[in-house]
PDB file of the backbone (N, CA, C, O) and the ligand in Angstrom, with CONECT records:
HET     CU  A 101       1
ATOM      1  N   UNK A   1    -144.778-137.854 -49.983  1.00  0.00           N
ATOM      2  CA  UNK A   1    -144.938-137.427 -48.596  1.00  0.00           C
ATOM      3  C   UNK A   1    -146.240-136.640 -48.482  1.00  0.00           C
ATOM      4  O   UNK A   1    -146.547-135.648 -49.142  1.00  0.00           O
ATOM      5  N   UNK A   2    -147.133-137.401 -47.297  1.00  0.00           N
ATOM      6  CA  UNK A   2    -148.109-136.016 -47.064  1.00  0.00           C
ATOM      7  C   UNK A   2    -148.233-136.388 -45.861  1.00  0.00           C
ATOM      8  O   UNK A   2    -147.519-137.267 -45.378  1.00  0.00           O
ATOM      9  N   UNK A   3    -149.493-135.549 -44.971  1.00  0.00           N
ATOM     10  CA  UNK A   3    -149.696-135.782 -43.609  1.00  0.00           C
ATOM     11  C   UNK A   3    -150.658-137.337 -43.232  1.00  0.00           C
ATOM     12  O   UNK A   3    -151.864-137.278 -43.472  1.00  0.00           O
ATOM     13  N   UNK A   4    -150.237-138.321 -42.806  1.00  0.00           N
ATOM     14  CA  UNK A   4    -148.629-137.978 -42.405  1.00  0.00           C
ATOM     15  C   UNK A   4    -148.030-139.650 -42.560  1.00  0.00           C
ATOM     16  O   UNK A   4    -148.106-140.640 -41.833  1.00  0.00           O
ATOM     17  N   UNK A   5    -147.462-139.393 -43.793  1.00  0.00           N
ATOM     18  CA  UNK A   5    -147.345-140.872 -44.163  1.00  0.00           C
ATOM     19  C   UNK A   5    -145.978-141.021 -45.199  1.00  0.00           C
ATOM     20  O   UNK A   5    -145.947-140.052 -45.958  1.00  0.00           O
ATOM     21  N   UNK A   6    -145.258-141.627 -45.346  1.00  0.00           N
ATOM     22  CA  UNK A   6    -144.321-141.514 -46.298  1.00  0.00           C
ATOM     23  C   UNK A   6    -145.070-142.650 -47.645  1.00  0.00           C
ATOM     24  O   UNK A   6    -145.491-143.678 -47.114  1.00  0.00           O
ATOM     25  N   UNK A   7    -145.211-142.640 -48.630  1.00  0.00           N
ATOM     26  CA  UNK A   7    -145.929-143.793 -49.752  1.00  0.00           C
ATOM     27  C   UNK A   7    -145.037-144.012 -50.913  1.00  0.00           C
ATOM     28  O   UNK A   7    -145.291-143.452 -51.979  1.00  0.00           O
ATOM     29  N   UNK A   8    -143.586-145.110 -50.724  1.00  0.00           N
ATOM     30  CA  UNK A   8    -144.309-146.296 -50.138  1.00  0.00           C
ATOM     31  C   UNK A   8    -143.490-146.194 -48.798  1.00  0.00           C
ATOM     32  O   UNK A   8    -142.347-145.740 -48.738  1.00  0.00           O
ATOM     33  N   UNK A   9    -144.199-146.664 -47.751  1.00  0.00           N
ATOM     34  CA  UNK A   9    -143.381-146.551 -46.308  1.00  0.00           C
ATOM     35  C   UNK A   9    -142.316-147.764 -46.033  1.00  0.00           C
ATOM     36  O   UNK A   9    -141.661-147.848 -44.994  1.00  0.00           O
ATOM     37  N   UNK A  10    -142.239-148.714 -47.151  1.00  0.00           N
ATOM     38  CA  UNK A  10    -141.172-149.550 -46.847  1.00  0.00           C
ATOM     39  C   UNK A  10    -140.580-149.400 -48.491  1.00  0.00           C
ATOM     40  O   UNK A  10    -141.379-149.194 -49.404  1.00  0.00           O
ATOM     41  N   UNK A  11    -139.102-149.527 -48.744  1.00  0.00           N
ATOM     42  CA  UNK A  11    -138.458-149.135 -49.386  1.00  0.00           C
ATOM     43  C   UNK A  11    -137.247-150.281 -48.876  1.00  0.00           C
ATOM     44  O   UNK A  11    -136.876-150.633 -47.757  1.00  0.00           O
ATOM     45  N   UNK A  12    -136.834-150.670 -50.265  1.00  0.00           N
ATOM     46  CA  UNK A  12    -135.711-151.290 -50.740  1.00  0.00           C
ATOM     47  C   UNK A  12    -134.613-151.424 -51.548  1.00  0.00           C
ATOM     48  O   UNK A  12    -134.777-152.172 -52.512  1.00  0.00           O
ATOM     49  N   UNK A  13    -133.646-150.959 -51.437  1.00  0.00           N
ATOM     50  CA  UNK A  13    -132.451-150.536 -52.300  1.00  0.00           C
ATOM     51  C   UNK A  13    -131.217-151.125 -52.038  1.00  0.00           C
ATOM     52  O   UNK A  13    -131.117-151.698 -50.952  1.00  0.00           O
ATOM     53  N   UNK A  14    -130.074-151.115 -52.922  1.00  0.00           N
ATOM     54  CA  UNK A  14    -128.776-152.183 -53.269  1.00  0.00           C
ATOM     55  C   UNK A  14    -127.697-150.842 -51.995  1.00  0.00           C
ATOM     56  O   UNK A  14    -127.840-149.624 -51.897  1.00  0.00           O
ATOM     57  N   UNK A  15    -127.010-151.499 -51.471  1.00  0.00           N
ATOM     58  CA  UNK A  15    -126.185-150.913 -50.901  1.00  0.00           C
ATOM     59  C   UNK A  15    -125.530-149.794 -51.759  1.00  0.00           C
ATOM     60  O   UNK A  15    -125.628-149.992 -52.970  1.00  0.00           O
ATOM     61  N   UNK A  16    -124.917-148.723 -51.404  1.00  0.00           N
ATOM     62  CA  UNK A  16    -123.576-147.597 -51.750  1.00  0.00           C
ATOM     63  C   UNK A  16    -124.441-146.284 -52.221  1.00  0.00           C
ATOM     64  O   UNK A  16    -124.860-145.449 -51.420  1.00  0.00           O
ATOM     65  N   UNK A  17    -124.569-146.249 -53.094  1.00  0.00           N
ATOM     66  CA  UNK A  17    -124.979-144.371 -53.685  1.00  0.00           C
ATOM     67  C   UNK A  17    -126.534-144.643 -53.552  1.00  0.00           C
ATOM     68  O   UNK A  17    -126.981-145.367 -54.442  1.00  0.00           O
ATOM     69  N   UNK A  18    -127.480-144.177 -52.565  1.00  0.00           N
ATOM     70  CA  UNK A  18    -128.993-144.220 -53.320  1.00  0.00           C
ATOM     71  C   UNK A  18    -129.788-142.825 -53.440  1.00  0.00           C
ATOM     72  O   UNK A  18    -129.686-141.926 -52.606  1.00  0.00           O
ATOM     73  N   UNK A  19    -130.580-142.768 -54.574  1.00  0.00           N
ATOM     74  CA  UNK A  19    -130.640-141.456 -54.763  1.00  0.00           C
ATOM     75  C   UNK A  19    -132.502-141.577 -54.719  1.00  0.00           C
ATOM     76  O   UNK A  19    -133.140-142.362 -55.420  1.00  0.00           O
ATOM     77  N   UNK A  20    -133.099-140.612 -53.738  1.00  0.00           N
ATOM     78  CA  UNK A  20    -134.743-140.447 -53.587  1.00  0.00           C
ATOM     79  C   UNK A  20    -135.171-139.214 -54.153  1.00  0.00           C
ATOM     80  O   UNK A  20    -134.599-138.138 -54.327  1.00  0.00           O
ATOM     81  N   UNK A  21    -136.142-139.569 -54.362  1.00  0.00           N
ATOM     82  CA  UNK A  21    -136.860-138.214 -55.604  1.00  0.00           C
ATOM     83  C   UNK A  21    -137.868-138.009 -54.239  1.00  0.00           C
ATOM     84  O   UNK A  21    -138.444-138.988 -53.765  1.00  0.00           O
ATOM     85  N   UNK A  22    -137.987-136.985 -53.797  1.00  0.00           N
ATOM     86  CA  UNK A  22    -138.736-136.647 -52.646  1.00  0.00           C
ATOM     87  C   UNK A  22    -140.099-135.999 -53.237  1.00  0.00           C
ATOM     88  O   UNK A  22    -139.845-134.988 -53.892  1.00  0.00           O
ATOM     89  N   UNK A  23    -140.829-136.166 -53.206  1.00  0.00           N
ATOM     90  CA  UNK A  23    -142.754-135.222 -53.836  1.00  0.00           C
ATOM     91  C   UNK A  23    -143.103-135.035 -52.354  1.00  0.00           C
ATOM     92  O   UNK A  23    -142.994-135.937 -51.523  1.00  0.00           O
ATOM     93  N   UNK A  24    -143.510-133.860 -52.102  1.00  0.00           N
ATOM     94  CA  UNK A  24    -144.002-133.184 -50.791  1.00  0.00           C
ATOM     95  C   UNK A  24    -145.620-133.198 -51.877  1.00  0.00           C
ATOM     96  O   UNK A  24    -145.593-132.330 -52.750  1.00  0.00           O
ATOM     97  N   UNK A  25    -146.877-134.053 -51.853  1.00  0.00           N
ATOM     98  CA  UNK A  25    -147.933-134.002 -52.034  1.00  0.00           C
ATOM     99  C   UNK A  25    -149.052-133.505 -50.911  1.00  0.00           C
ATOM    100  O   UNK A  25    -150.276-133.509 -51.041  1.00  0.00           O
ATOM    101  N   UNK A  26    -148.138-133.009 -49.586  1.00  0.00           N
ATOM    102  CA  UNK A  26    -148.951-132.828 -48.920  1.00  0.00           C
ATOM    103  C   UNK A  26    -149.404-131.298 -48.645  1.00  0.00           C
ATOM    104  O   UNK A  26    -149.576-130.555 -49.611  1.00  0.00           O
ATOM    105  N   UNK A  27    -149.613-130.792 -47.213  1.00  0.00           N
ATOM    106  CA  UNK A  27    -149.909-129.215 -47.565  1.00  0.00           C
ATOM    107  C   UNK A  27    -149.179-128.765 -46.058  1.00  0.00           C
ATOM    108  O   UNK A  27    -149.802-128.035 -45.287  1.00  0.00           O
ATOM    109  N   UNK A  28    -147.866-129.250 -45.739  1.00  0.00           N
ATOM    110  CA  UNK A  28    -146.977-128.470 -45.150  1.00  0.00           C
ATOM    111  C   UNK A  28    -145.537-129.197 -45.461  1.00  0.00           C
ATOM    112  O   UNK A  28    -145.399-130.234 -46.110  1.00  0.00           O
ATOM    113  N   UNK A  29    -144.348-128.309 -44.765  1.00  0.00           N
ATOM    114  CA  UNK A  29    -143.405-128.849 -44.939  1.00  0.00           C
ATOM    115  C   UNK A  29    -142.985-130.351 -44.680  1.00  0.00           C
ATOM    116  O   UNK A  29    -143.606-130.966 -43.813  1.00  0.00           O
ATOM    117  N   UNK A  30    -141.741-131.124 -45.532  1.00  0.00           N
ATOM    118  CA  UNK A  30    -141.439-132.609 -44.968  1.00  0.00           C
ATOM    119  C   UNK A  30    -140.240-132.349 -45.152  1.00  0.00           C
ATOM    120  O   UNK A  30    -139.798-131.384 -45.777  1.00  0.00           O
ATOM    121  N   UNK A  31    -139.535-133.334 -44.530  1.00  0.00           N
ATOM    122  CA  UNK A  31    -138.324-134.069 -44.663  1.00  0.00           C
ATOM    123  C   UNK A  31    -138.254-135.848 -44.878  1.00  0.00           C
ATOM    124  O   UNK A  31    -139.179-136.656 -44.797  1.00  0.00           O
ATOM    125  N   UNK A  32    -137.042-136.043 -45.126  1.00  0.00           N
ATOM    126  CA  UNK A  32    -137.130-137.753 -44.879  1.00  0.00           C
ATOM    127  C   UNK A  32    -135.579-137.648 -43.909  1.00  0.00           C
ATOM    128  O   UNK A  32    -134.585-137.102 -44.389  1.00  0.00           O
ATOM    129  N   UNK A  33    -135.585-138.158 -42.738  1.00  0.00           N
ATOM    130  CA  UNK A  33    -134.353-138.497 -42.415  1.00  0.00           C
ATOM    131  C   UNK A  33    -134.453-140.503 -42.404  1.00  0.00           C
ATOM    132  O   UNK A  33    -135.346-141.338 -42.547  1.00  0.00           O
ATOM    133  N   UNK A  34    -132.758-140.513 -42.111  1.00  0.00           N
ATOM    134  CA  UNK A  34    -132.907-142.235 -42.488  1.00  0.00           C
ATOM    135  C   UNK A  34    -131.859-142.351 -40.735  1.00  0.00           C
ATOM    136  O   UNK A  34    -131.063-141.481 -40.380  1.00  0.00           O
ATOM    137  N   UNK A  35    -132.102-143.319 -40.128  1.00  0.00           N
ATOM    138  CA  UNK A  35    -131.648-143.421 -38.685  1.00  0.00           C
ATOM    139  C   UNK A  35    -131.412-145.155 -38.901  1.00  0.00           C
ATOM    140  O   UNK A  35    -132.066-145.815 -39.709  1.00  0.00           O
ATOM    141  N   UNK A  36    -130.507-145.630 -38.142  1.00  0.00           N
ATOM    142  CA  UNK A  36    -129.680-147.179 -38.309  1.00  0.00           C
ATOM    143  C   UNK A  36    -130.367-147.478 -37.015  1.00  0.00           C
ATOM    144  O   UNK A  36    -130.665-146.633 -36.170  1.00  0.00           O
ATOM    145  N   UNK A  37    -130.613-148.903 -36.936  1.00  0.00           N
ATOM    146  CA  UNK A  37    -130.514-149.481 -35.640  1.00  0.00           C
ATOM    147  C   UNK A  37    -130.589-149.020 -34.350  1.00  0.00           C
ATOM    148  O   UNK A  37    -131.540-149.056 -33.570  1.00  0.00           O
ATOM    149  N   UNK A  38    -129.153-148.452 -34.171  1.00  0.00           N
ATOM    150  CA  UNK A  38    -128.565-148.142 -32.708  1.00  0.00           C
ATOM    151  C   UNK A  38    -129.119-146.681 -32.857  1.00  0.00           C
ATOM    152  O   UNK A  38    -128.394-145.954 -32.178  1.00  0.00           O
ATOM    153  N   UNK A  39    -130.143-145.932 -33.488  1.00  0.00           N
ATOM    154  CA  UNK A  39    -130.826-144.823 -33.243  1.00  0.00           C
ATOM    155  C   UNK A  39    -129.748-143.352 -33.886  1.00  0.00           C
ATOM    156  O   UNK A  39    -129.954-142.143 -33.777  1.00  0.00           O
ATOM    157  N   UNK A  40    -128.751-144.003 -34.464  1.00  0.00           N
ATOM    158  CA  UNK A  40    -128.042-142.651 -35.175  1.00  0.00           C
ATOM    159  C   UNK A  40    -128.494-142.523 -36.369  1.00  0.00           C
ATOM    160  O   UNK A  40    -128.975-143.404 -37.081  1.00  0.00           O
ATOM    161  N   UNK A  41    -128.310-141.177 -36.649  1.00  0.00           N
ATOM    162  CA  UNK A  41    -129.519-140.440 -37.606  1.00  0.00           C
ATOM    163  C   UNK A  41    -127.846-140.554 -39.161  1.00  0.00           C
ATOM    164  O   UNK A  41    -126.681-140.223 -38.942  1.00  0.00           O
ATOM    165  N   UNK A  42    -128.254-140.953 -40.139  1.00  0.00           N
ATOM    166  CA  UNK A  42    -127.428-141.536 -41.125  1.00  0.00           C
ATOM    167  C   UNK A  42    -127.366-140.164 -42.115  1.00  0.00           C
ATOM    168  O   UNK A  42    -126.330-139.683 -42.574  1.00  0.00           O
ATOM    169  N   UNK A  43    -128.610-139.705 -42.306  1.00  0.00           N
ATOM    170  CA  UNK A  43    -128.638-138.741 -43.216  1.00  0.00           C
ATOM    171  C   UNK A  43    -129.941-138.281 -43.257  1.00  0.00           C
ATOM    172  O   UNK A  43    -130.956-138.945 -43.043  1.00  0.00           O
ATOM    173  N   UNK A  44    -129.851-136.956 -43.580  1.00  0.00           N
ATOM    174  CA  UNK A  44    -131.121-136.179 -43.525  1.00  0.00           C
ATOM    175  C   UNK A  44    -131.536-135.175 -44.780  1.00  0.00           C
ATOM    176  O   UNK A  44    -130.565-134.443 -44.973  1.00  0.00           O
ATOM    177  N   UNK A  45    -132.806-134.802 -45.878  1.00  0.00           N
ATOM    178  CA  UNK A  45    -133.023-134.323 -46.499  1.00  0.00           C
ATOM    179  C   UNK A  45    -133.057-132.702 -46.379  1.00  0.00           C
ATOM    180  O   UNK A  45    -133.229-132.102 -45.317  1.00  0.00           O
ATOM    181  N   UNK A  46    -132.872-132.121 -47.596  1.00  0.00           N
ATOM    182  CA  UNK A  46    -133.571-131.122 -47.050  1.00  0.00           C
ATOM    183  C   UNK A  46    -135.242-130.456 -47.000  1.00  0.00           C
ATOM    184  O   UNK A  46    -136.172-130.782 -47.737  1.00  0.00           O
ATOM    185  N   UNK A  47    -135.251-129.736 -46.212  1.00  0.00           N
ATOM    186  CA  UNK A  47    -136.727-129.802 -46.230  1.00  0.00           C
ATOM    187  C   UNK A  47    -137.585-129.574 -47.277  1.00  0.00           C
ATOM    188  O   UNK A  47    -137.345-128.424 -47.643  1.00  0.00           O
ATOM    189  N   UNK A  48    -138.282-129.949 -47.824  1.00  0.00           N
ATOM    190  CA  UNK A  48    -139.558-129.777 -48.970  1.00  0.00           C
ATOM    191  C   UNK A  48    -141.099-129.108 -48.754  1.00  0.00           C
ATOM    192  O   UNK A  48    -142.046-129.373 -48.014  1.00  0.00           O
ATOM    193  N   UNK A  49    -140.877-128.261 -49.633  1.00  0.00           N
ATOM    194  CA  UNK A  49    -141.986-127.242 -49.507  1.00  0.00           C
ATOM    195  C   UNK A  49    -143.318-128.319 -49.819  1.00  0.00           C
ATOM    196  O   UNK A  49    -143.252-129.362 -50.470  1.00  0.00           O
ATOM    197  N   UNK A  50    -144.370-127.816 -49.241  1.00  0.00           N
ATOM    198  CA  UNK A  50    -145.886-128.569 -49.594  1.00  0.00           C
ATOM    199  C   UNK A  50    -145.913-128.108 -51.261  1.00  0.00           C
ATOM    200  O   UNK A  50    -145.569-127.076 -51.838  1.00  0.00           O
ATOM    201  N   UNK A  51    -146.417-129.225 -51.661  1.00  0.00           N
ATOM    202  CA  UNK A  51    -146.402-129.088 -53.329  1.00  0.00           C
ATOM    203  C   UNK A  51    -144.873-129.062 -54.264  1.00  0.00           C
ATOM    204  O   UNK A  51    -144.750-128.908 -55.480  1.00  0.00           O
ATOM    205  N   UNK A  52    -144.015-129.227 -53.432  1.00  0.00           N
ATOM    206  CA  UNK A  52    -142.402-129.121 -54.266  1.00  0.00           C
ATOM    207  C   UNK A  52    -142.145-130.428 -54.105  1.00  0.00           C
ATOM    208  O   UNK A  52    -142.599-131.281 -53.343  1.00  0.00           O
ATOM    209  N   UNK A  53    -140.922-130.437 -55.395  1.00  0.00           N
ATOM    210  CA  UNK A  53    -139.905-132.015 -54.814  1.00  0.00           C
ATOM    211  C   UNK A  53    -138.647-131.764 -54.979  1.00  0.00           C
ATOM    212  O   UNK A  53    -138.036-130.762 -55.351  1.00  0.00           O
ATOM    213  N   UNK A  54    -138.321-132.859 -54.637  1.00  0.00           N
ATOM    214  CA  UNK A  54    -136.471-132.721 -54.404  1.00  0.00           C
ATOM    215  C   UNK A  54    -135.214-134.100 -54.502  1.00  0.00           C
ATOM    216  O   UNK A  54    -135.641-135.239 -54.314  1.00  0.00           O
ATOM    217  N   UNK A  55    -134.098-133.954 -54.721  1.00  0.00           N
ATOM    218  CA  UNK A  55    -133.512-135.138 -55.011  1.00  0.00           C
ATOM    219  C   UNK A  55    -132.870-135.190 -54.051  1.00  0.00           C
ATOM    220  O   UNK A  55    -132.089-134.241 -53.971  1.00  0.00           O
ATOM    221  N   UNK A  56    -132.812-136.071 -53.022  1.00  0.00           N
ATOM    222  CA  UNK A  56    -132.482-136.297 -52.010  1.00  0.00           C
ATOM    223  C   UNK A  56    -131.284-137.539 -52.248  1.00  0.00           C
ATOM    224  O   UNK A  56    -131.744-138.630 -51.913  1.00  0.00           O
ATOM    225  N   UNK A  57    -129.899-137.614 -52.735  1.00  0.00           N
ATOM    226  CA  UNK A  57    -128.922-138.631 -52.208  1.00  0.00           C
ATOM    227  C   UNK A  57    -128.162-138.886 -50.886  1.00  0.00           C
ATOM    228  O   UNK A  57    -127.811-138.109 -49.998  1.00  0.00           O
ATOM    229  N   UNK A  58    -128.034-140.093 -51.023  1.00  0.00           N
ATOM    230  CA  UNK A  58    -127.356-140.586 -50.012  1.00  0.00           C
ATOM    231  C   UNK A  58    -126.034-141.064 -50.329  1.00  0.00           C
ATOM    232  O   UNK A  58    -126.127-141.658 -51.403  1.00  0.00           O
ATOM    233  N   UNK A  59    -124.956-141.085 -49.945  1.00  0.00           N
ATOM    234  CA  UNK A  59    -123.439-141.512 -50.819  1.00  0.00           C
ATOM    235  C   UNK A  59    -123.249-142.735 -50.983  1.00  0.00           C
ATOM    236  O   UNK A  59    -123.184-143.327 -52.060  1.00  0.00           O
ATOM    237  N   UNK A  60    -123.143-143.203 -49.842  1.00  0.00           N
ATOM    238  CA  UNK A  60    -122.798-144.526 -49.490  1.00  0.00           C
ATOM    239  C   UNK A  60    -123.608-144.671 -48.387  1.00  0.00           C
ATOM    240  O   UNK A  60    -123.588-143.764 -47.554  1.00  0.00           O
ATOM    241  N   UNK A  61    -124.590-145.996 -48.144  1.00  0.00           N
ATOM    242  CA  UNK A  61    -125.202-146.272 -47.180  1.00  0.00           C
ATOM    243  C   UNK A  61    -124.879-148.034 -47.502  1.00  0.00           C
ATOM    244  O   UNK A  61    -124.750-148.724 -48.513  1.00  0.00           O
ATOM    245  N   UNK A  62    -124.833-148.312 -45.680  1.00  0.00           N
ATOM    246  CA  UNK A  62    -124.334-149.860 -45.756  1.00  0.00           C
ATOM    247  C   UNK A  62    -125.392-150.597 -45.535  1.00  0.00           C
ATOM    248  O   UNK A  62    -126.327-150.263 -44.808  1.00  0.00           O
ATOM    249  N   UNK A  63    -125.309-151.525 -46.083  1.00  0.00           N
ATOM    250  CA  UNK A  63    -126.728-152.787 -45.519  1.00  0.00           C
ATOM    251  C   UNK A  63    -126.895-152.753 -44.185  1.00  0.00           C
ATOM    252  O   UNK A  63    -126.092-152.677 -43.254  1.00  0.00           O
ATOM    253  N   UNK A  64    -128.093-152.824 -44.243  1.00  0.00           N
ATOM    254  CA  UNK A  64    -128.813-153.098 -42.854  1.00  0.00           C
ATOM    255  C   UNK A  64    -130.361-152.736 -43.102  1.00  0.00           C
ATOM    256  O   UNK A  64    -130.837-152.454 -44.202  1.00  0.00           O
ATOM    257  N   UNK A  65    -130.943-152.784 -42.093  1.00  0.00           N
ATOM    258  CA  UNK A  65    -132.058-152.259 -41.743  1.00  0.00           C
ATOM    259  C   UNK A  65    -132.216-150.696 -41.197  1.00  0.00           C
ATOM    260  O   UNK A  65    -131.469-150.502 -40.238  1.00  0.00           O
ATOM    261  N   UNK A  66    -133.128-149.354 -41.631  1.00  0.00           N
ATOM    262  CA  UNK A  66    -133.241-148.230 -41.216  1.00  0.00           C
ATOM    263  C   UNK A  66    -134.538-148.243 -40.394  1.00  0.00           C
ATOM    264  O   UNK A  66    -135.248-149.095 -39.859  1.00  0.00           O
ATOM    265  N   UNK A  67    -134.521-146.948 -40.535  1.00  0.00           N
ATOM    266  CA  UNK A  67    -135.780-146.320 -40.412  1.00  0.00           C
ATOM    267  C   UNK A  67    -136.071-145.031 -41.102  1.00  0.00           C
ATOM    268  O   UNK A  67    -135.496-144.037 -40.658  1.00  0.00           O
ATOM    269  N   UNK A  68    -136.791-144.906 -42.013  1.00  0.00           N
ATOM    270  CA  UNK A  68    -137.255-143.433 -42.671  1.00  0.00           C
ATOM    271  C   UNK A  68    -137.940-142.516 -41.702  1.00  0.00           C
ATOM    272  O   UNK A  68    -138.742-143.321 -41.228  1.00  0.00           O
ATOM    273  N   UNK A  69    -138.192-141.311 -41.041  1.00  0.00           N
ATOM    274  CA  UNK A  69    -138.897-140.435 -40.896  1.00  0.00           C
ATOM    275  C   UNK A  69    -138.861-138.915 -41.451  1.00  0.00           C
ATOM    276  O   UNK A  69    -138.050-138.351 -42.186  1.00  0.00           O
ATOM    277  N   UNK A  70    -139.967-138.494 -40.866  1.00  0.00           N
ATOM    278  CA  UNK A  70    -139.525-137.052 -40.993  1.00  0.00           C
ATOM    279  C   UNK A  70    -139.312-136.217 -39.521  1.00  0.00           C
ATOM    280  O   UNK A  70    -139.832-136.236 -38.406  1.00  0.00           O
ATOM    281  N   UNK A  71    -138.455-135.631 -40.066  1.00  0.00           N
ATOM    282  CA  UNK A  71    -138.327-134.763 -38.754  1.00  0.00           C
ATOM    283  C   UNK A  71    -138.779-133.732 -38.117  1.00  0.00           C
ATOM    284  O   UNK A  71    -138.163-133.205 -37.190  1.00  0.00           O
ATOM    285  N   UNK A  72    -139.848-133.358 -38.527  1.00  0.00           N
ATOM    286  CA  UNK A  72    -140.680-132.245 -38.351  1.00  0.00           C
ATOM    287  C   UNK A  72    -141.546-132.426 -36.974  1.00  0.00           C
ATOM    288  O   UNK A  72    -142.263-133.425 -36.911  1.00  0.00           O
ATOM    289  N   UNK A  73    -141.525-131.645 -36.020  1.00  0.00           N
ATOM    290  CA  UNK A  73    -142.359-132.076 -34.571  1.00  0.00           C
ATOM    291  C   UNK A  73    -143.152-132.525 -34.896  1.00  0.00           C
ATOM    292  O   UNK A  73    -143.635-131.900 -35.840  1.00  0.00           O
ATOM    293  N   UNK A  74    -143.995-133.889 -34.503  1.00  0.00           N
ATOM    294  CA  UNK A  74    -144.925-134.753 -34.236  1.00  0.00           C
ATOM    295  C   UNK A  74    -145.155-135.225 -35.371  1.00  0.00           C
ATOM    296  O   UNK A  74    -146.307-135.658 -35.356  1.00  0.00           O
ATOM    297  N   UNK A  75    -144.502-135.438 -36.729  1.00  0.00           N
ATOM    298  CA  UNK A  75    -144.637-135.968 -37.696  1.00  0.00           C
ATOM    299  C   UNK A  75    -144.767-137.438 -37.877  1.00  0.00           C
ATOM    300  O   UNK A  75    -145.661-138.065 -38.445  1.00  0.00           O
ATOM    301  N   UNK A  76    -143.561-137.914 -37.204  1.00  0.00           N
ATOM    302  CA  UNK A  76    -143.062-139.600 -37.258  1.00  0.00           C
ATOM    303  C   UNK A  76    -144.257-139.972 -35.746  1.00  0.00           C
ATOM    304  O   UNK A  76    -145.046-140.902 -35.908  1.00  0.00           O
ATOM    305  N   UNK A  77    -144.275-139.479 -34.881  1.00  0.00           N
ATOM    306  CA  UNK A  77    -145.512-139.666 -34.168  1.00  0.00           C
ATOM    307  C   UNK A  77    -146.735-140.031 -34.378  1.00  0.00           C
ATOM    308  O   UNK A  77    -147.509-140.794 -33.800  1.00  0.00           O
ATOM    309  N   UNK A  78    -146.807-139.191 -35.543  1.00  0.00           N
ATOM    310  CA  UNK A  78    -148.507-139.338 -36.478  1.00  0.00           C
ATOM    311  C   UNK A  78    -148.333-140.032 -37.185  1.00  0.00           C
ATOM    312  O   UNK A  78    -149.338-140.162 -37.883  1.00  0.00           O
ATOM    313  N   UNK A  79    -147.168-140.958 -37.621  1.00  0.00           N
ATOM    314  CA  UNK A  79    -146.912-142.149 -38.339  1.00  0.00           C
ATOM    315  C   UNK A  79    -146.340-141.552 -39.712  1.00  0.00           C
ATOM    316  O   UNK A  79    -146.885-141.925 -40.751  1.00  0.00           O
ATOM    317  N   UNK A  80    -145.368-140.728 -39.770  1.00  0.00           N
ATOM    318  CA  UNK A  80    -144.901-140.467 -40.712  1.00  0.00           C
ATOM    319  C   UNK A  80    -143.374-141.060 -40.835  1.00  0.00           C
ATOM    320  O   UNK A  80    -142.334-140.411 -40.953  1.00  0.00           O
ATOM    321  N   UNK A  81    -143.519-142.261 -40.782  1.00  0.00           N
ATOM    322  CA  UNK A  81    -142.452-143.411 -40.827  1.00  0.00           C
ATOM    323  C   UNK A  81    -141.917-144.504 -41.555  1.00  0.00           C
ATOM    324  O   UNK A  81    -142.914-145.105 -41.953  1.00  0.00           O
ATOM    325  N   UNK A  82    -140.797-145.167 -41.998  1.00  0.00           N
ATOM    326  CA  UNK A  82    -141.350-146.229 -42.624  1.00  0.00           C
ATOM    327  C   UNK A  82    -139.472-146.824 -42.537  1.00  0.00           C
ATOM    328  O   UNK A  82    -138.482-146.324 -42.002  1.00  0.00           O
ATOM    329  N   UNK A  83    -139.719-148.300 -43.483  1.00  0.00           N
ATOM    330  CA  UNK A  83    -138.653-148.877 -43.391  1.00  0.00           C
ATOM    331  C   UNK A  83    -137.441-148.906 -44.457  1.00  0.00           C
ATOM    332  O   UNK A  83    -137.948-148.840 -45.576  1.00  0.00           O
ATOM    333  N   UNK A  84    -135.999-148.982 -44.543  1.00  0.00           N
ATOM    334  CA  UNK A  84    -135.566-148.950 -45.275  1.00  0.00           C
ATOM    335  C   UNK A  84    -134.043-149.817 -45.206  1.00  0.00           C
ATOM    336  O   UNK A  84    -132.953-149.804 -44.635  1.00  0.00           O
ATOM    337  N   UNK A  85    -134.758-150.484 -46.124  1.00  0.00           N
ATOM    338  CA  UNK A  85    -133.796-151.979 -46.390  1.00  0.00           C
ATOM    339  C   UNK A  85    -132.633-151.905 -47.237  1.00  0.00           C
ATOM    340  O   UNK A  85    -132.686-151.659 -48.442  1.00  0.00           O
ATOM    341  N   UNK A  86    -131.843-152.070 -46.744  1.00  0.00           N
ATOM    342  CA  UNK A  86    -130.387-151.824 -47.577  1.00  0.00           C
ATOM    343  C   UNK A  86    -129.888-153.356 -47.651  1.00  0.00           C
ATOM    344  O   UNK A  86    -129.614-153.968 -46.618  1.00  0.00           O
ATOM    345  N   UNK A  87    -129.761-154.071 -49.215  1.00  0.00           N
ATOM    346  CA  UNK A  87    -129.048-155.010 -48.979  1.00  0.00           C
ATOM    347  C   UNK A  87    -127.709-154.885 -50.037  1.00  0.00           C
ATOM    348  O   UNK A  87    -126.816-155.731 -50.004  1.00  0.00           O
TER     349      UNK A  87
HETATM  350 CU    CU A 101    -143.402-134.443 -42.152  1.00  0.00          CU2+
END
């Protein structure tokens, strides 16, 4: 994560437990939240200091198509976004 980009911004993983190693490489706070389709927010990280990382799981997540952002005001705006493929 840095300003303001998630790398890699598309991401692919097997359905049920997935577990993200979060690197804040940038020089303010991030998050990653993950949001389905119909715009409900699935799960959300906690926030990561600039220069820290973190293990971010998810329990069970079902196939489909997401969306990664962060949630930080004007973050996902500035394109801090990306995709996340559950099959
Ligand atoms: Cu951010």
């Amino acid at each position: 994560m840095t300003e303001f980009k998630f790398d890699p911004s598309s991401i692919s993983v097997a359905h049920g437990k997935v577990v993200f190693f979060l690197v804040n490489s940038g020089t303010t706070q991030h998050d990653l939240a993950i949001r389905d389709s119909s715009n409900n927010r699935v799960a959300v990280s906690e926030l990561v200091s600039a220069g820290d990382s973190s293990i971010f799981t998810v329990d069970n997540i079902a196939a489909g198509t997401y969306t990664v952002f962060c949630t930080q005001q004007g973050h996902e705006a500035s394109g801090m976004k990306g995709t996340l493929t559950v099959t």
